[in-house]
C-alpha positions in Angstrom: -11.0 -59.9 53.5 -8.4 -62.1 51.5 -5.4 -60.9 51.2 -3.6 -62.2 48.0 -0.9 -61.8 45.3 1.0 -62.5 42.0 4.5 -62.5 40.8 5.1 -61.7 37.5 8.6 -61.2 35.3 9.6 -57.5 33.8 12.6 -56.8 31.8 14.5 -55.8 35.0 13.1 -58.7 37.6 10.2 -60.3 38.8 7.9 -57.8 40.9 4.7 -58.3 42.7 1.0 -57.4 43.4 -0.7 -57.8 46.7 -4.2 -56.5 46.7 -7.4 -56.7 49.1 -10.7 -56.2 48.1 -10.0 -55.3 44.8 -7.2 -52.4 45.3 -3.6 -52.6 45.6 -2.5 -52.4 49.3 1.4 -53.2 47.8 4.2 -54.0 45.8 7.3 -55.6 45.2 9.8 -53.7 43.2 12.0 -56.3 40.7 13.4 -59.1 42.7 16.3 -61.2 41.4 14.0 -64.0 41.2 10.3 -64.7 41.6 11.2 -67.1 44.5 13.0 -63.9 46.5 9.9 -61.6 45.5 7.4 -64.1 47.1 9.3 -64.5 50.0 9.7 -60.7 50.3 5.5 -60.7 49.7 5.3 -63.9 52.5 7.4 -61.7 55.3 5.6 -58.4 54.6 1.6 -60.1 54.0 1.6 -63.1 56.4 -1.1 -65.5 55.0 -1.6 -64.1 51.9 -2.9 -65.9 49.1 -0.7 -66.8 45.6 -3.4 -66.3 42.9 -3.7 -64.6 39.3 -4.5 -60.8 39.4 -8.1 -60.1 39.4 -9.6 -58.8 35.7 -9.6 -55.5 37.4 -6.1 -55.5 38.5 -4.4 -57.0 35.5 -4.0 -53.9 33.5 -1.9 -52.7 36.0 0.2 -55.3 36.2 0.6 -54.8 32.4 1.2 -51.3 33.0 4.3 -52.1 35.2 5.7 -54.7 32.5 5.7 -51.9 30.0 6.7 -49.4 32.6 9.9 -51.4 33.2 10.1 -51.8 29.2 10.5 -48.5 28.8 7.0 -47.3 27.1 5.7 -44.7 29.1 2.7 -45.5 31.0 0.4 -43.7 33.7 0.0 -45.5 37.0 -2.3 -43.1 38.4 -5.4 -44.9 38.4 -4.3 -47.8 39.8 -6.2 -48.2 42.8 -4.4 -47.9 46.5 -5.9 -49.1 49.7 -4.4 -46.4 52.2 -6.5 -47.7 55.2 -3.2 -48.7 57.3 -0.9 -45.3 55.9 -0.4 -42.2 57.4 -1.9 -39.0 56.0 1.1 -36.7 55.5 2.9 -40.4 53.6 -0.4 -40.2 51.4 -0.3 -36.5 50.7 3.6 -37.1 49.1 2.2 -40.2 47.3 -0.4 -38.3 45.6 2.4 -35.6 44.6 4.3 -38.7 44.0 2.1 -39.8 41.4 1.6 -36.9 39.4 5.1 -37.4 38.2 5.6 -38.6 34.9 7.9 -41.3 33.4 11.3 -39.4 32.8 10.5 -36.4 35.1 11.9 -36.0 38.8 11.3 -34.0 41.8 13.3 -33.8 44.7 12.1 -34.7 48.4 12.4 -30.4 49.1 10.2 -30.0 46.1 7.8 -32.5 47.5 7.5 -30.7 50.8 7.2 -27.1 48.8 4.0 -28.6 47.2 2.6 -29.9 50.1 3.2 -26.1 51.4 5.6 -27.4 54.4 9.0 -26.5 53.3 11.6 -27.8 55.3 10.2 -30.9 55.7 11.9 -33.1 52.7 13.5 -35.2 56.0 10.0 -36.0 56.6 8.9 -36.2 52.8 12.3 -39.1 52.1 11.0 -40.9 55.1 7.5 -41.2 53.5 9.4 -42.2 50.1 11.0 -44.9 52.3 8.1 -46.5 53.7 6.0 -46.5 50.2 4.0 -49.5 50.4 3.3 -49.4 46.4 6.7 -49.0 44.6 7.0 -48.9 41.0 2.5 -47.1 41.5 3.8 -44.4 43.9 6.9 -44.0 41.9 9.2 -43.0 44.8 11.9 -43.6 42.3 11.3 -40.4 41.0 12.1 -38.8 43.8 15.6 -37.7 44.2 17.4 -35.7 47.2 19.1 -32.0 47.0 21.1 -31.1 43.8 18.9 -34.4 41.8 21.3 -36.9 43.5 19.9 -40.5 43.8 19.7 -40.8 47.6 18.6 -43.7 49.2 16.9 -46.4 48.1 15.6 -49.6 50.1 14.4 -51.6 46.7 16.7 -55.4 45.9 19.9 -53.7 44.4 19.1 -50.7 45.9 20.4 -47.3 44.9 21.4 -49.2 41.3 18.2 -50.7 41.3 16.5 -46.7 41.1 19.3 -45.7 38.8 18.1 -48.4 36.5 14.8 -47.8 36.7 15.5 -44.1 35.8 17.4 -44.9 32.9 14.9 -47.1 31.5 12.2 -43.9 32.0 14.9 -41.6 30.0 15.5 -39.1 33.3 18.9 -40.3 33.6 21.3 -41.1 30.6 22.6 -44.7 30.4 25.9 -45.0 31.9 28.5 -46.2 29.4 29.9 -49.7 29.4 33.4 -50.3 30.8 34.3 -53.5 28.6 
């Protein structure tokens, strides 16, 4: 079982595509270059492979180009290798990635849907360990009264704010100049 992956430039940074097997087992969310993304690839999949996405893998990659572009497009079929993540983190994925570009949730709306309210603590954590950024859009996902929260992406929280305003769920910020 080879584990490889591909960098590849969006409007916002160059991302990346590690996959096994045929499915997606992560991602890289935009890196300020290509050479920090495949380091960032290198420390978290020791030994894997540099290579072109496989045929069956390349319309995602595609769909995360456009994604970050700002054309709305469904991620939802990519497919996700969960073998090595834990069931209640996959259960708030799948919730996850039923929301579209533009829309948010909150972590406490995540727990209601998974029917254990009171648990968005739990539900943020799972955000925070998403192996698949950008696929599980965990940017999407925004603590009590829709305020950003956390987020452990390059550029963090401005990273997500970005990303948001480029889906049309936040409005763009004006320019200072």
């Amino acid at each position: 079982m080879t584990v490889a992956f591909t960098v590849f430039d969006t409007p916002i940074g160059a991302c990346g595509l590690v996959w096994r097997d045929g499915a997606v087992v992560g991602t890289a969310l935009p890196g300020r270059t290509p050479d920090r993304t495949r380091a960032h690839l290198a420390a978290r999949f020791p030994g894997a492979v540099e290579s072109p996405a496989p045929e069956e893998l390349r319309v995602v990659v595609e769909d995360v180009v456009a994604l970050l572009s700002g054309e709305a497009r469904d991620l939802r079929d990519a497919p996700l290798d969960f073998r090595d993540v834990p069931e209640f983190n996959r259960r708030a994925y799948d919730v996850a990635r039923a929301i579209p570009p533009g829309k948010t949730l909150t972590y406490g709306d995540i727990a209601h849907e998974l029917g254990v309210p009171g648990s968005a603590q739990a539900v943020g954590q799972a955000m925070g360990n998403n192996p698949f950024p950008i696929i599980v859009p965990c940017h999407r996902v925004l603590g009590a009264g829709n305020k950003t929260g956390g987020f452990s992406a390059p550029g963090g929280v401005e990273t997500k704010r970005k990303m948001l305003v480029i889906e049309g769920a936040f409005p763009e910020e004006p320019t200072l100049f």
